[in-house]
N, C-alpha and C positions, 0 to 999 in steps of 0.2 A: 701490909698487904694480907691476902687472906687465906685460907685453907683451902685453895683447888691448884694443887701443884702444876697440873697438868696444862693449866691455861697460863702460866707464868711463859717472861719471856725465856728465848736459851740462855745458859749458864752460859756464865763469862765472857756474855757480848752484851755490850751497853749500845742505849736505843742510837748513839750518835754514829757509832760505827758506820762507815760505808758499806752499803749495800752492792751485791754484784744485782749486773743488771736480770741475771736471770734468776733469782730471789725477788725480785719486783714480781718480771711479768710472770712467773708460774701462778701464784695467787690470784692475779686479774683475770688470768686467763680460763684459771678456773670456775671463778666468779661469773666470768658472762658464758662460758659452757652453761654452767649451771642454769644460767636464768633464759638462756635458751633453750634449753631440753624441758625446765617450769614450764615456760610460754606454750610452745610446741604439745605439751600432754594437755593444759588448761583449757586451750583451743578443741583440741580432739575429746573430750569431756563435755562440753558446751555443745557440739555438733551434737555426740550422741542424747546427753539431757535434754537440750534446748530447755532449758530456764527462762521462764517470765519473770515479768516486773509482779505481777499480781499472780495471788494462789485464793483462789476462791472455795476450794473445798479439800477435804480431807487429804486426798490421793495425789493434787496436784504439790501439796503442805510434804509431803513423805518423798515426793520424786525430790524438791529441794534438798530436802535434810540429807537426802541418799548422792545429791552432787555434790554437796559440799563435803559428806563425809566421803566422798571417791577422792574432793580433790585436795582433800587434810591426807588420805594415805597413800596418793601420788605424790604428793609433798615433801612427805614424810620416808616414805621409800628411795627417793630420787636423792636426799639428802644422804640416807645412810647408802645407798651406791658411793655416792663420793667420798663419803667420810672413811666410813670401812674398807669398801671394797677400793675407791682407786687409789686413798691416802692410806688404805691399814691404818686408821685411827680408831679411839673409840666412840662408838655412839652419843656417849653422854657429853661431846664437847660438845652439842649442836646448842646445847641449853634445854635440856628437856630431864635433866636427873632428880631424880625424889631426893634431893639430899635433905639436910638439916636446915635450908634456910629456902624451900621454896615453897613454902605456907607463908614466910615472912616476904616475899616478895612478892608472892598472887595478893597477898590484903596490903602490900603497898601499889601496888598497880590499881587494883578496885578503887584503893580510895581516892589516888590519884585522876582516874578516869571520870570519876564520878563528882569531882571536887570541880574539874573544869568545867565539865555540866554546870553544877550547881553555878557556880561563879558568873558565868555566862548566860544562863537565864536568871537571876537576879539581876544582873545590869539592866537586861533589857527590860524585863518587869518595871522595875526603878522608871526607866526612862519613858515609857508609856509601849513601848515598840509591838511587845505581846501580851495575850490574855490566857495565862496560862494555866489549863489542866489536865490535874495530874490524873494519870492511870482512865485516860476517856476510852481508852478500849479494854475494858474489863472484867471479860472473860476469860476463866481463869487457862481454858484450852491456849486461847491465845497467845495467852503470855506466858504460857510452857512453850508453845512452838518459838515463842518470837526469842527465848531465850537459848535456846538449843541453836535456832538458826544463828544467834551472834555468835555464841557461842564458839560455833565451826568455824564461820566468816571470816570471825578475827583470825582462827589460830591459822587459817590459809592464811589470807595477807599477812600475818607475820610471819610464818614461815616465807613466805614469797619474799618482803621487803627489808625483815629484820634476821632472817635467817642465814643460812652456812653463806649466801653471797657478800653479806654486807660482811661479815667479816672476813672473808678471804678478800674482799678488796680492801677492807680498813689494813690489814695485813699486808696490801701491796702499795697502799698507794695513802694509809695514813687512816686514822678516822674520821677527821673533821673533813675531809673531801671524799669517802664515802658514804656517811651519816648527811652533806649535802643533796649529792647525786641521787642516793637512794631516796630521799624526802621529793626532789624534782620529778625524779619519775611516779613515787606514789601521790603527786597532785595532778603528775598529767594523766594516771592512770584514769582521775576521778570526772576531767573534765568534760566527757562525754554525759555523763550523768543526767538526768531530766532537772534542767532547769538552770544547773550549773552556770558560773560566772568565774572572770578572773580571781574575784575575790574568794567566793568560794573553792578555788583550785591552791590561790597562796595561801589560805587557812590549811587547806588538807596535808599542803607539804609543811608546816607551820607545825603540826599535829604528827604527820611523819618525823620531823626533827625530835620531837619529844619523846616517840616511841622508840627512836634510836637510839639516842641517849638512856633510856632506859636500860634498852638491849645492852649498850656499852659499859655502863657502868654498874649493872647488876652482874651481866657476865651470863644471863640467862633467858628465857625467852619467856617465862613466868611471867616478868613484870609489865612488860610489852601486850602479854596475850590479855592479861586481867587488865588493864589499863582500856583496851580497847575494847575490849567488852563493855564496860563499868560505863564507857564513854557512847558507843552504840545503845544498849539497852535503856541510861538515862534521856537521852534523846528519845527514842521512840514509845517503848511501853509504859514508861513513869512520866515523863513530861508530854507526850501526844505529839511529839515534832515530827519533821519529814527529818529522816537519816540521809544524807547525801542526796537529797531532791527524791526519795521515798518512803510514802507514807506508810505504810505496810498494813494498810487495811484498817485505822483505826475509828472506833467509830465515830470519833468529834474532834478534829485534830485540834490543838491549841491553839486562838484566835491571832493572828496578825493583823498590828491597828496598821487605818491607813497614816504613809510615812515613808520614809526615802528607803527602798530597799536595802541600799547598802547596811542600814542601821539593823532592821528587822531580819533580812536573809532572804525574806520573800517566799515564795513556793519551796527554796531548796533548804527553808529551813535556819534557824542560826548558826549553819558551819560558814555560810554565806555571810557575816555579819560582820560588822567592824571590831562590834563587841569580842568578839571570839579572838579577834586578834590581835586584839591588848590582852587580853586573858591568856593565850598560849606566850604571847611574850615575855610574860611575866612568871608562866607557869615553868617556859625552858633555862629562865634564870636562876628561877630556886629550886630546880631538878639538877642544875650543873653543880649546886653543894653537894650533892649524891654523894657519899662518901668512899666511893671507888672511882676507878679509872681504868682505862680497857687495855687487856690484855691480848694480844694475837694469838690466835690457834698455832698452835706446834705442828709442823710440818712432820711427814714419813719420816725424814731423815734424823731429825730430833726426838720423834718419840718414846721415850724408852718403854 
């Protein structure tokens, strides 16, 4: 195991031990406090933003970037409330510390996020499904907003979906039925989406399960955040696809032949594809080699 003492489990209790029942629910309970008080600020943020789908000029480009960075430091604030102030923990458990190994986990993230891309629009290339290219909106303004805006995007949903909740409930209730639950909800999140489809929604939680397991067995939220990024900006500014059923203004999107949706994606893009989902399947089988394993945050009482 590895060099962050702090994320180990307690001393001289082994994982089989019986649990009292109130060592379960405090974790859970904290976990959905947590993601209700999320919900509740993210709502009241959106009221006052109000965020479109489309940003046609300068001002409307800066109102985004200024919600999304309101709602990475609601986030982020709301986390360390709980972390410090209700658990007296330190900050750095959330997964956010500059230590010695989270340059090596942003460039395994990137490359991983960007590898499913690629993998995924090759298939379909291959198959005849898309006419793909690259960088069809290629102004360079553009493609600094569009990567700022994922930028933020992702590290909110990960903080949202892989952040202090998913592990205070991996903590209550196991990882592989948190790292579930949380992937269900980030597919239902997505099903609203323009254009969305079931398929496109089992892809998302599909893509969720992967970011979790990132989350769990790096022990950080680096690899999650760069993962998802890698994965959003190749989609949209490098390859011209719709992200999640949006285009974000580009100016040729990449051709979709005609062909059974399910194979192509259709309007919402290849997250929508079948393709994608031999690809994430295969991609969460050789991510669980990961060479870690998830450890539970240390409660108030354990902290030393």
């Amino acid at each position: 195991m590895s060099g962050h003492p702090e994320l180990g489990s307690v001393p001289g209790r082994s994982s089989s031990d019986a649990r009292p029942r109130a060592s379960i629910l405090r974790p859970l309970s904290l976990a959905a406090s947590f993601a209700i008080f999320l919900y509740l600020g993210w709502m009241l943020l959106a009221v006052c933003f109000q965020p479109r789908d489309q940003w046609t000029g300068a001002r409307e480009r800066a109102l985004l970037l200024l919600y999304y960075g309101c709602l990475d430091a609601f986030a982020l604030g709301l986390s360390a409330a709980f972390l410090c102030g209700l658990e007296r923990l330190r900050f750095g458990l959330l997964g956010l510390r500059f230590d010695r190994g989270w340059l090596r986990h942003l460039g395994a993230g990137l490359a991983w996020g960007a590898g499913v891309i690629f993998a995924a629009v090759l298939t379909l290339s291959l198959t005849g499904a898309v006419d793909v290219g690259a960088f069809a909106s290629r102004a360079p303004s553009r493609i600094l907003f569009l990567a700022l805006f994922f930028a933020l995007s992702s590290t909110f949903e990960e903080l949202t979906f892989r952040g202090y909740a998913l592990v205070r409930a991996a903590d209550s209730v196991g990882p592989v039925i948190a790292c579930l639950a949380s992937s269900a909800l980030f597919g239902l999140a997505h099903l609203a989406n323009p254009e969305a489809t079931l398929l496109s929604s089992l892809n998302t939680a599909l893509a969720g399960v992967l970011l979790a397991i990132a989350r769990l067995r790096s022990r950080a939220l680096w690899m999650p955040i760069a993962l998802h990024f890698a994965w959003n900006f190749s989609l949209g500014p490098l390859f011209s696809f719709p992200v999640s059923g949006y285009t974000f203004g580009a100016e040729h999107d990449s051709a979709v032949a005609a062909g059974p949706r399910w194979l192509s994606g259709g309007a919402y893009g290849p997250e929508g594809s079948i393709a994608l989902t031999a690809v994430l399947v295969v991609a969460i089988a050789l991510l669980l080699c990961f060479p870690r394993r998830f450890d539970p945050l240390p409660s108030a009482a354990n902290q030393s």
